[in-house]
C-alpha positions as CSV (number, residue, x, y, z in Angstrom):
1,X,49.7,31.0,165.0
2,X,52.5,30.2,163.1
3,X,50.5,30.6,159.7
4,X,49.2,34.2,161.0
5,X,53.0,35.6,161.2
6,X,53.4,34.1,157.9
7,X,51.0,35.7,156.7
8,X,51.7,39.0,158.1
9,X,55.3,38.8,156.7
10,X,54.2,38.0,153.1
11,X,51.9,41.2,152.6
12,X,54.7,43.3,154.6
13,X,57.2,42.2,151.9
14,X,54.3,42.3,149.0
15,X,53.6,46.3,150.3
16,X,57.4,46.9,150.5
17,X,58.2,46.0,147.4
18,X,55.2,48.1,145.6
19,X,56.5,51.1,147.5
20,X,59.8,50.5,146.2
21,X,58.7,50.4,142.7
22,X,56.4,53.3,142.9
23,X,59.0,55.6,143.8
24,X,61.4,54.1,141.3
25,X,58.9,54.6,138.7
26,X,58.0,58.5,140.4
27,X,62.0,59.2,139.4
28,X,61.6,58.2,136.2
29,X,58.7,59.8,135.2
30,X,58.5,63.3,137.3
31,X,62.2,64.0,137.8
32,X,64.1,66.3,135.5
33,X,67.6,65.1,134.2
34,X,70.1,67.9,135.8
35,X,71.2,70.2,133.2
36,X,74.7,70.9,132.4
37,X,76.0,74.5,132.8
38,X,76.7,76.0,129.3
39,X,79.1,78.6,129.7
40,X,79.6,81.3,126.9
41,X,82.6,80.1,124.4
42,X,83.6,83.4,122.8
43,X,85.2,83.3,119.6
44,X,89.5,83.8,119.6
45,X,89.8,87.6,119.1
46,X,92.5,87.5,116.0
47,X,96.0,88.6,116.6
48,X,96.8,91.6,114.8
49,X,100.7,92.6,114.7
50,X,101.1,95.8,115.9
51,X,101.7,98.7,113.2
52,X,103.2,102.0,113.5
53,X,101.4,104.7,111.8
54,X,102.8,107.6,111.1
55,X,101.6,110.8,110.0
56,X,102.8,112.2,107.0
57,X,105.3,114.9,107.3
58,X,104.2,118.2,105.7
59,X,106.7,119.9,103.5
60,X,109.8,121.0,104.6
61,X,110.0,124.7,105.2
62,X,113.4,126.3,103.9
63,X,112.6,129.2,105.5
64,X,110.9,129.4,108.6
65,X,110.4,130.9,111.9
66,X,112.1,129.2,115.3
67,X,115.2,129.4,114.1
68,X,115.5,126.3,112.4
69,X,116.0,128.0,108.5
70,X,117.8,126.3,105.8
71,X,116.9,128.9,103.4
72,X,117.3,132.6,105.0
73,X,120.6,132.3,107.1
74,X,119.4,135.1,109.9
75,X,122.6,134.7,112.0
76,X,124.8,135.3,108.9
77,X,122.4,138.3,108.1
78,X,122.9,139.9,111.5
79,X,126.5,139.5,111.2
80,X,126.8,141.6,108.2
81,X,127.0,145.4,108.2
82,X,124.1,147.2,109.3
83,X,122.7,143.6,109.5
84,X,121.9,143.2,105.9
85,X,120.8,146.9,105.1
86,X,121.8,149.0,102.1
87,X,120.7,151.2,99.2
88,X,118.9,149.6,96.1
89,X,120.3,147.6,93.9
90,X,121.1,143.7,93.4
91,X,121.7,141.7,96.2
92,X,124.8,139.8,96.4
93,X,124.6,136.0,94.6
94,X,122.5,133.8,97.2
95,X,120.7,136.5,98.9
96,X,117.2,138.0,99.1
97,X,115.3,140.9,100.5
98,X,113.4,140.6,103.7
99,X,113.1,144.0,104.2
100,X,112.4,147.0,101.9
101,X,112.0,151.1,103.7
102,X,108.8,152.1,103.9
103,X,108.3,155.5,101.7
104,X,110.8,156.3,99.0
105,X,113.8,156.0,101.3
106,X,115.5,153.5,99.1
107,X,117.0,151.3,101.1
108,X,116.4,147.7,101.6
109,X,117.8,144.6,103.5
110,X,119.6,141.4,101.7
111,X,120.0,138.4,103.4
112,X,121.9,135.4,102.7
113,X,121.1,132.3,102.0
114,X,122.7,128.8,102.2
115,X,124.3,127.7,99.2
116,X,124.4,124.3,99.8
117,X,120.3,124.6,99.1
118,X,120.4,125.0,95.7
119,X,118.0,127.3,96.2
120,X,117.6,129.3,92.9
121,X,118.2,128.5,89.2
122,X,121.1,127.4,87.4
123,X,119.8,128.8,84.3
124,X,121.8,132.5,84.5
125,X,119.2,134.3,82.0
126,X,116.7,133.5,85.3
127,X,118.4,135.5,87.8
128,X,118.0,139.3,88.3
129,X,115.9,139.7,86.2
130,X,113.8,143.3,85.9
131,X,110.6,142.9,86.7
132,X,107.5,145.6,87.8
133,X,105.2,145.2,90.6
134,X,105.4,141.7,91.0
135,X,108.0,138.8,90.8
136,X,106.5,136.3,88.9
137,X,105.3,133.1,90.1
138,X,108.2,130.8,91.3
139,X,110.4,133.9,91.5
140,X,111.7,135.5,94.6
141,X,112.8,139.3,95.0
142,X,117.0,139.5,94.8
143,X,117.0,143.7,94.7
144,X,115.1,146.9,93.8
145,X,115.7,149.3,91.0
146,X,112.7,152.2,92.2
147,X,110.4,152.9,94.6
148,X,107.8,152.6,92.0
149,X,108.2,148.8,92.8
150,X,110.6,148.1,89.9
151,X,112.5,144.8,90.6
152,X,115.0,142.7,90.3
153,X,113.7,138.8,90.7
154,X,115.4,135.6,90.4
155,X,113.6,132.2,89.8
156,X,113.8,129.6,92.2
157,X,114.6,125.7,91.4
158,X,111.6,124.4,90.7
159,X,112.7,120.4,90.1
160,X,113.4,120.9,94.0
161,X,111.2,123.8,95.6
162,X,108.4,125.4,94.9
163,X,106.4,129.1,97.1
164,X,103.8,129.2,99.7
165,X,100.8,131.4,98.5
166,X,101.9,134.8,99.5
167,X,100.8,137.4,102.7
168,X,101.2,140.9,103.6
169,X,104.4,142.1,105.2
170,X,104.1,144.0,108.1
171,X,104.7,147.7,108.6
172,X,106.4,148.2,112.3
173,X,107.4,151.0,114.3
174,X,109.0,150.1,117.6
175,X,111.1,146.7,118.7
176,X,110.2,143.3,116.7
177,X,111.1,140.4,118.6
178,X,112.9,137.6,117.4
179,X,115.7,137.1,114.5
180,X,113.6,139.3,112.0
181,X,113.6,142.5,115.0
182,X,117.6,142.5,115.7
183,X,117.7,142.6,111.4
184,X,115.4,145.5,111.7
185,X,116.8,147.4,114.4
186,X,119.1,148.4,112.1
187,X,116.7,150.9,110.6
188,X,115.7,154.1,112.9
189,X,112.8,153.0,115.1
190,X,112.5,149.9,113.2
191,X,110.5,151.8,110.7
192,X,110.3,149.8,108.1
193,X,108.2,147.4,106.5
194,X,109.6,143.0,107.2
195,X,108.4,140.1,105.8
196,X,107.8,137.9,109.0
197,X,110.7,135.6,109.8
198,X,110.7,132.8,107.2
199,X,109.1,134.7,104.6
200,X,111.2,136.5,101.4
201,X,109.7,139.3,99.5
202,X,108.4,138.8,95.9
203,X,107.9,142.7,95.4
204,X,104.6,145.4,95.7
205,X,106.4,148.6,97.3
206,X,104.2,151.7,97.4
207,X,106.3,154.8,98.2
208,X,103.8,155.8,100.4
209,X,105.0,156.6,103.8
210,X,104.6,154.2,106.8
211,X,102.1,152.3,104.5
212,X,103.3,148.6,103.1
213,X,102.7,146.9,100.4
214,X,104.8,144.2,99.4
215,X,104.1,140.5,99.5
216,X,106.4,137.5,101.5
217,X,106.6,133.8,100.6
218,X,108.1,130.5,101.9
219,X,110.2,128.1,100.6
220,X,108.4,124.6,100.3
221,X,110.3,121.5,99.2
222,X,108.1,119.8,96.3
């Protein structure tokens, strides 16, 4: 009896220990090694100092509207008599016409401007000078001799400013707002022919009546 339960023992052990190995060697063989979680590794975004940029300024208007004019003094103008208005002629030294009569009323309206601008020529053969139709180019108008459009025009310095390309002045007939309409209100009805505020006349009167013909500029610093 005793060698039966021996027996018995030996091939529960011998089974045992096949199991054992068969699923040992199932691990190896079937089972997958775990794989490790690769997470994205983004690439260091570079630091860039922050810059300031800046557009570039456009040129500085000497004569503008909104008040802000280093060229035309409007307040001085409207403190003169009759704001600025008076027969032909040449304007005084630092001055130019903003507004010439329409028709061949010859009267016209000479405005200041500042002297600490430099704004025309040092060269004195440059200034006043007669001219017909037209100033010439870097010239502004500083008086009027006819109503045929004959001219008096005075350069501008041209190591420090130079002229906008020229537009049409306006004929008006009634109230003109801002700086340019208390200046005009001087004439009867306002009716009269303005540059628009910030603009100087370079010449082109027709004696036509209520019909305008003459040219405006601004100042640009070069």
């Amino acid at each position: 009896m005793k060698h039966i339960f021996y027996f018995y023992t030996m091939i529960g052990i011998a089974v045992s220990g096949c199991s054992e190995r068969d699923f040992a060697s199932n691990q190896k063989v079937g089972a997958k090694k775990p794989q490790k979680s690769i997470e994205a590794n983004p690439e260091p975004t570079p630091f860039l100092p922050e810059t300031s940029i800046e557009a570039s300024p456009s040129p500085e208007v000497l004569a503008n509207g909104g008040g802000d004019t280093k060229s035309v003094d409007y307040n001085a103008c409207k403190s003169l008599p009759a704001a600025g208005k008076r027969g032909y002629g040449k304007c005084d030294a630092n001055s130019v016409v903003v507004i010439v009569n329409d028709g061949k009323k010859a009267e016209m309206t000479c405005c200041p401007v500042s002297p600490q601008a430099n704004l025309f020529s040092s060269t004195a053969s440059e200034l006043f000078v007669q001219r017909s139709g037209f100033c010439q180019a870097d010239e502004l108008l500083t008086g009027m001799i006819g109503t045929s459009a004959q001219l008096y025009c005075s350069k501008i310095n041209t190591q420090t400013y130079k002229l906008s390309a020229p537009i049409a002045s306006k004929y008006v007939n009634g109230s003109v707002a801002g700086a340019m309409g208390a200046i005009a209100a001087s004439y009867h009805n306002s009716d009269t022919c303005i540059c628009e505020e910030g603009y100087i006349a370079i010449g082109g009167h027709t004696p036509s009546d209520n019909t305008c013909a003459e040219k405006c500029v601004k100042v640009l610093q070069k």
